[in-house]
LOLO-289629 format. One record per residue (C-alpha): x, y, z. Coordinates in steps of 0.02 Angstrom, whole numbers, padded with zeros to 5 digits. Each point is the difference from the previous one (the first is absolute). Layout:
N
       c1       c2       c3
        X        Y        Z
...
end
This chain:
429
       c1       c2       c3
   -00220    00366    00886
    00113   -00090    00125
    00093   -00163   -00033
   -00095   -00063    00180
   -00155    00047   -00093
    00011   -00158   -00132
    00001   -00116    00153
   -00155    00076    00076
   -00105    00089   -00136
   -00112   -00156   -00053
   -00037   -00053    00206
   -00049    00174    00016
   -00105   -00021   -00162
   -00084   -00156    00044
   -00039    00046    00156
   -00082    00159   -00034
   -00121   -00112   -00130
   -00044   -00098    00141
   -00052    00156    00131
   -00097    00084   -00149
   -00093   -00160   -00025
   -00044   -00029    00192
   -00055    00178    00019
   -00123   -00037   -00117
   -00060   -00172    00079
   -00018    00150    00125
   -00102    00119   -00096
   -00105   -00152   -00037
   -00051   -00049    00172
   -00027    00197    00060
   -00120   -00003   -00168
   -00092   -00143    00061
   -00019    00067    00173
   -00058    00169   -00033
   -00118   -00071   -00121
   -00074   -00107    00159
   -00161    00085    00059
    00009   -00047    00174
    00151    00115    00041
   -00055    00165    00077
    00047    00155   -00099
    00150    00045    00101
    00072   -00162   -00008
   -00028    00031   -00213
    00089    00161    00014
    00145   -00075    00115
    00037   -00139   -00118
   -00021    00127   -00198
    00138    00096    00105
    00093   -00156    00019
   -00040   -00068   -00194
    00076    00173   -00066
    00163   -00023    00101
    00021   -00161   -00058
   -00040    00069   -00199
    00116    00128    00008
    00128   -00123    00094
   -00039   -00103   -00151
    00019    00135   -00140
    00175    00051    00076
    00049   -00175    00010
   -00041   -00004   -00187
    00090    00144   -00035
    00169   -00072    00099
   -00033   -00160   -00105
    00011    00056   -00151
    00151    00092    00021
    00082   -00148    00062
   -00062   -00067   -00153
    00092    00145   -00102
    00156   -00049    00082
   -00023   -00185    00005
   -00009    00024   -00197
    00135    00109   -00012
    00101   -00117    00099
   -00025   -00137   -00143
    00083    00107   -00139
    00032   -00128   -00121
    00073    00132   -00148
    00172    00093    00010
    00094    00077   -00102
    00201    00003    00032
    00120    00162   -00049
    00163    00039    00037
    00109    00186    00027
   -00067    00174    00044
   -00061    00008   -00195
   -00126   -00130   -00020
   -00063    00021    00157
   -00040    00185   -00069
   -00083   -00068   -00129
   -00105   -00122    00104
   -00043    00169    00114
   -00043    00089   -00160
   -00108   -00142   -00067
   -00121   -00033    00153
   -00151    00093   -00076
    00029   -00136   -00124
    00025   -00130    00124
   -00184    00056    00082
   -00075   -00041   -00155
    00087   -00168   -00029
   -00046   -00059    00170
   -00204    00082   -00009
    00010   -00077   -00154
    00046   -00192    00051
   -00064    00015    00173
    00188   -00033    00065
    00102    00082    00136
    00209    00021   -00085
    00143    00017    00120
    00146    00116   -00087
    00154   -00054    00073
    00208   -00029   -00021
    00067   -00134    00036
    00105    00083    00149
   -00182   -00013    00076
   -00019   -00166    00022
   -00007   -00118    00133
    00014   -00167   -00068
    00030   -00087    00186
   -00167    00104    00046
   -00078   -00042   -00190
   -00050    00211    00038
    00036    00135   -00108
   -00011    00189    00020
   -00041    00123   -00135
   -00145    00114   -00071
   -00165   -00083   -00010
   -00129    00039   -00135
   -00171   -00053    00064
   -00158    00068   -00111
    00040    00202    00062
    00117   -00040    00121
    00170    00032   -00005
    00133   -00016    00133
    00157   -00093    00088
   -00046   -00148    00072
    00058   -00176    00055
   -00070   -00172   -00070
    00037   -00176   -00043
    00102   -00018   -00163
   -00133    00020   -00141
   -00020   -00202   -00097
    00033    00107   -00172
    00137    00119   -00038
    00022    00097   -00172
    00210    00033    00037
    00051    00160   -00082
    00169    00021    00073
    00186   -00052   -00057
    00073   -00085    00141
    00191    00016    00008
    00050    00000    00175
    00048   -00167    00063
   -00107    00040    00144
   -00171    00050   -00138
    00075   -00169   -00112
   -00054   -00118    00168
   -00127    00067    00055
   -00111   -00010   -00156
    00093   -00169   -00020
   -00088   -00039    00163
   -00155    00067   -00039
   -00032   -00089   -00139
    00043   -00177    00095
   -00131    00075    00128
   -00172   -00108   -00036
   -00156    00047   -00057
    00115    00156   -00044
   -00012    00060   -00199
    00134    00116   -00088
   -00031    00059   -00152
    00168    00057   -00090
    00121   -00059    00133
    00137    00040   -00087
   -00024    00165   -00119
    00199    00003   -00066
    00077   -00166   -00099
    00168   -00051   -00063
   -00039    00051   -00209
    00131   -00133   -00051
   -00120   -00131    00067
   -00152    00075   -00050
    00079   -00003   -00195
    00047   -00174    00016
   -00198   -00049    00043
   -00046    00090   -00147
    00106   -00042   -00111
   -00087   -00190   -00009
   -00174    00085   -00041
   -00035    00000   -00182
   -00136    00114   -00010
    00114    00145    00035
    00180   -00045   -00102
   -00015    00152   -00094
   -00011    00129    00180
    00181   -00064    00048
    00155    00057   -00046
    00154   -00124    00007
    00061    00022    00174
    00141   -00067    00146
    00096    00038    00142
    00121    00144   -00017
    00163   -00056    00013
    00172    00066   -00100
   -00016   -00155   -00128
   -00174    00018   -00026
   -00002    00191   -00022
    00149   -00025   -00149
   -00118   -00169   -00055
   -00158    00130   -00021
    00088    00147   -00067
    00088   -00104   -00149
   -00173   -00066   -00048
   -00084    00164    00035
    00024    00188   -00042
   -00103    00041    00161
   -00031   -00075    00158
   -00098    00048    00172
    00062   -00042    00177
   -00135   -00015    00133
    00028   -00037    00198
   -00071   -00158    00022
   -00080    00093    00158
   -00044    00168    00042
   -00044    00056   -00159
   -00055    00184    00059
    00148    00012    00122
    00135   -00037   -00117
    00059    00061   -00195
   -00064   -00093   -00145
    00159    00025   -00116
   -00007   -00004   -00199
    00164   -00052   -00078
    00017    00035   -00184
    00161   -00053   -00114
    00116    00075   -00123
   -00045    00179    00046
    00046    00112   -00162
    00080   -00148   -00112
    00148   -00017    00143
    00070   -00173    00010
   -00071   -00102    00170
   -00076    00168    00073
   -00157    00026    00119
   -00109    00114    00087
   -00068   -00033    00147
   -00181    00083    00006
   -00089    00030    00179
   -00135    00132   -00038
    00096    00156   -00077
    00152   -00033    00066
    00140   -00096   -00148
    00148   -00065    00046
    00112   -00071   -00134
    00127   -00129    00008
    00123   -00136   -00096
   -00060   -00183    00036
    00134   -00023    00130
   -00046    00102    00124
   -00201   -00024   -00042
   -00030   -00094    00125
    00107    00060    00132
   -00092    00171   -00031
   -00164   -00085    00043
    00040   -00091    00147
    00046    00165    00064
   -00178    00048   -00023
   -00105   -00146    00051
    00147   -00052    00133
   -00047   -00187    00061
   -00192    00008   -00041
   -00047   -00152   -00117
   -00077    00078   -00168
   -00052   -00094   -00166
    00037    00033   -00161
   -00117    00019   -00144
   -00002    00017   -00185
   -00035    00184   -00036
   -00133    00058   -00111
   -00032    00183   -00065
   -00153    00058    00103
   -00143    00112   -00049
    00036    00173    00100
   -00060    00154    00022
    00098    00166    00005
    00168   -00102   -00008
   -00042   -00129    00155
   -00040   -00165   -00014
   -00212   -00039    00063
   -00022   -00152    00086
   -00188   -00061    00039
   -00056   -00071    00147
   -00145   -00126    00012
   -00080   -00013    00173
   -00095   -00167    00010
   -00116   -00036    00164
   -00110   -00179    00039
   -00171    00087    00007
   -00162   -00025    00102
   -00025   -00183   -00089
    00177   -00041    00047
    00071    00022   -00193
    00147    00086   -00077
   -00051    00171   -00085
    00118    00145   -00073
   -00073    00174    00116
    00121    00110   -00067
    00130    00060   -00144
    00115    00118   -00004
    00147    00072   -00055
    00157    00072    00085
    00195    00067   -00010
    00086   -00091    00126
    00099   -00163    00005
    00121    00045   -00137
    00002    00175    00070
    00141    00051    00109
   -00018   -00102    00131
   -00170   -00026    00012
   -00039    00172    00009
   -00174    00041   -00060
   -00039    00090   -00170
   -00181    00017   -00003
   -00166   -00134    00017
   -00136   -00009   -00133
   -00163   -00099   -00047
    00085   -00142   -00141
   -00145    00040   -00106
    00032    00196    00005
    00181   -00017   -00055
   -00041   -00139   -00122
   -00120    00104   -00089
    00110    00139   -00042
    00175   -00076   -00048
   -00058   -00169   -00051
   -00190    00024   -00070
   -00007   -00162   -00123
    00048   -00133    00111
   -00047    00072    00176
   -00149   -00138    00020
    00121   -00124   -00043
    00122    00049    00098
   -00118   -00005    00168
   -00077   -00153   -00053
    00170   -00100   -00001
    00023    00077    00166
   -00151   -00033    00070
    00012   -00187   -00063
    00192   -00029    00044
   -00025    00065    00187
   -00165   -00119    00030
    00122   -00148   -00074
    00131    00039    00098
   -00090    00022    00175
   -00124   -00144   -00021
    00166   -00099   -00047
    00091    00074    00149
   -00132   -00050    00116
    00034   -00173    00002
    00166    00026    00057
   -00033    00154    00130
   -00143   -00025    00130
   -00108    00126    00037
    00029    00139   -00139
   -00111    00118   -00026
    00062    00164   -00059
    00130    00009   -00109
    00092    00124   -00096
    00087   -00016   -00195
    00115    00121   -00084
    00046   -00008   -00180
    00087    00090   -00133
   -00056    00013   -00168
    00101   -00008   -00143
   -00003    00127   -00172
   -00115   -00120   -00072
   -00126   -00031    00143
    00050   -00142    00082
    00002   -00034    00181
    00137   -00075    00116
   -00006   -00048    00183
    00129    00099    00087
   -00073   -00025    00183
   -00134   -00098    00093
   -00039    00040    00167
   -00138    00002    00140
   -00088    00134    00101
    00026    00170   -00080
    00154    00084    00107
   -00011    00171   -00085
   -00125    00154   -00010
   -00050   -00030   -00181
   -00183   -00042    00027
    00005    00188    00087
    00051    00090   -00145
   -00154   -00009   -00116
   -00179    00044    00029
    00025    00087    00186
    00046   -00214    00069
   -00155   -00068   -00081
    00083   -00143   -00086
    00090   -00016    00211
   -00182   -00022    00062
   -00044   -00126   -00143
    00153   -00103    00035
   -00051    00017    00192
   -00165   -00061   -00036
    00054   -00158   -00132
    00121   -00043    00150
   -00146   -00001    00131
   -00124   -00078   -00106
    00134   -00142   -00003
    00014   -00030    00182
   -00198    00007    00005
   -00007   -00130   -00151
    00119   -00127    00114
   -00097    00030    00169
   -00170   -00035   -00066
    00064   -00139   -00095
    00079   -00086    00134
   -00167    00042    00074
   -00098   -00088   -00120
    00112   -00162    00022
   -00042   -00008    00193
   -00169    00010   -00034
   -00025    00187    00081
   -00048    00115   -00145
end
């Protein structure tokens, strides 16, 4: 559909209602006239021949209306869901069967778009529209709900969705899918309920690194952003009984030093990027790597906080983020920690619903949000990262993308929970 269509497409519409309902004020009157028994039988025959033009006039004008009517719905999308880069918008592609269902399911049209795509002087948007079956690139006014997947880190990406969301009548769930950790640790840290799922923790500075590693025989260092993108580092003390010794861990790569060039050696790694520091623990591992669970927590169809998914993975304090493996929490649990494994997950589940219905007060609009842990020897959880949208392929890795298409559909349900809400409040539904 054309942009000059949206100017046009509901004249067109109305007018075609009004032709359909004078042709039949027409068939009417021919009715009544051929019904009169003073007209001869030709002038009978002459005017049936005239009453089936006008039906069939009328059926085809029926026919045009109601796909005007198609497109005048279409044109109202009021669901969207944002991605960003050449890989979730292969996953979007590769989830449309799913999409079909979502939107036969609700009875909503969903506009898949980036945010390069939009038109906020136009309030348009151009993407691939899911309508019951149909599937295809089309143009349309910005949709009134958004589920954001993306990570915006252009300056470009960073204003527009700073404009969408000022944009009225104009809802954005996650808005903002990456956070500053240092921040998000300082929040938590006045909640109560979850003292025991943080480890001490400040900025990473030379004083504070020496402060940490006199108190403790083990420490982590975390970006305070870009979690995935950058090392996680593990720096552990008096290495082999030598005097004011380290090694600096990232995955399976050691590097050992004296104290006085500690951390000279890891500003060469981490360069000007702003980490943290944390007291170190000794994790539960598999195989010689460190696990680290991740909770995924989504507001459901009634607009509350519920844990979808656990599972476990290899990567943060790998080398560089790299990837290890992905597995179902319970799976791993089971096998290398059997008598605490429901424990375990239920301190998990419980933390992450603290910490998000905590969080929301403080972040509008959240409503997927992702968790990772470690777990210490003993089978206790710490925070290590909180973050929004899932940014990875995790969801992918287990059960052929089922637990992808649950997530989908949580996220969906969502944006169908706050339309028919704000439905309900104006009276419509």
């Amino acid at each position: 559909m054309q942009v000059l269509c949206f100017n046009t497409i509901n004249t067109l519409y109305n007018k075609g209602v009004q032709i359909a309902e004078l042709l039949a004020q027409e068939k009417e009157i021919l009715e009544g006239l051929i019904a009169d028994g003073s007209l001869s039988e030709k002038d009978k025959n002459d005017l049936s021949e005239i009453y089936m033009q006008v039906e069939e006039m009328r059926e085809k004008r029926l026919l045009i209306n109601n796909l005007l009517e198609i497109y005048r719905d279409i044109k109202t999308v009021d669901t969207g869901i944002l991605y960003s880069g050449k890989k979730q918008k292969s996953v979007i592609i590769n989830s449309l069967e799913q999409l079909k269902s979502l939107s036969r399911e609700h009875g909503i049209s969903i506009i898949c778009f980036s945010i390069d795509e939009l038109d906020l002087e136009k309030e348009l948007v151009s993407g691939i529209l899911v309508s019951g079956d149909f599937v295809g690139s089309y143009i349309t006014q910005i949709p009134s709900y958004i589920y954001n997947l993306a990570l915006h880190e252009k300056t470009s990406s960073i204003r527009g969705m700073r404009r969408l969301r000022m944009m009225e009548k104009i809802t954005v769930i996650n808005p903002v899918n990456r956070f500053n950790q240092s921040i998000i640790f300082d929040i938590l840290a006045s909640i109560s309920d979850i003292d025991d799922l943080m480890l001490p923790y400040d900025k990473l500075s030379q004083a504070i690194l020496l402060e940490f590693l006199q108190k403790y025989d083990l420490v982590f260092l975390v970006p305070e952003r870009g979690l995935f993108v950058h090392k996680s580092i593990i720096i552990e003390k008096n290495i082999d009984g030598m005097h004011n010794s380290y090694s600096i861990n990232i995955g399976e790569d050691k590097v050992f030093c004296q104290e006085n060039y500690l951390f000279l050696n890891i500003r060469k790694l981490i360069k000007e990027r702003k980490y943290m520091v944390l007291k170190g623990t000794r994790l539960l591992g598999r195989g010689g790597f460190p696990l680290e669970a991740r909770v995924y927590i989504q507001k459901d169809a009634s607009g509350n906080w519920q844990v979808t998914e656990m599972l476990v993975k290899e990567e943060n304090l790998q080398r560089g983020g790299e990837r290890k493996g992905i597995y179902l929490l319970h799976d791993i649990l089971a096998d290398i920690f059997p008598e605490q494994a429901d424990e375990v997950e239920e301190k998990l589940y419980s933390y992450s619903i603290n910490i998000c219905v905590y969080l929301s007060y403080y972040m509008c609009n959240l409503g997927s949000c992702t968790l990772d842990f470690v777990i210490d020897e003993k089978g206790n959880p710490y925070l290590l990262y909180f973050g929004g949208c899932e940014q990875n392929d995790h969801l992918f890795q287990i059960k052929n993308g089922e637990l992808w298409w649950r997530y989908l559909k949580n996220s969906m349900a969502y944006l169908v929970f706050l339309r028919n809400q704000e439905k309900q409040n104006e009276g419509v539904v």
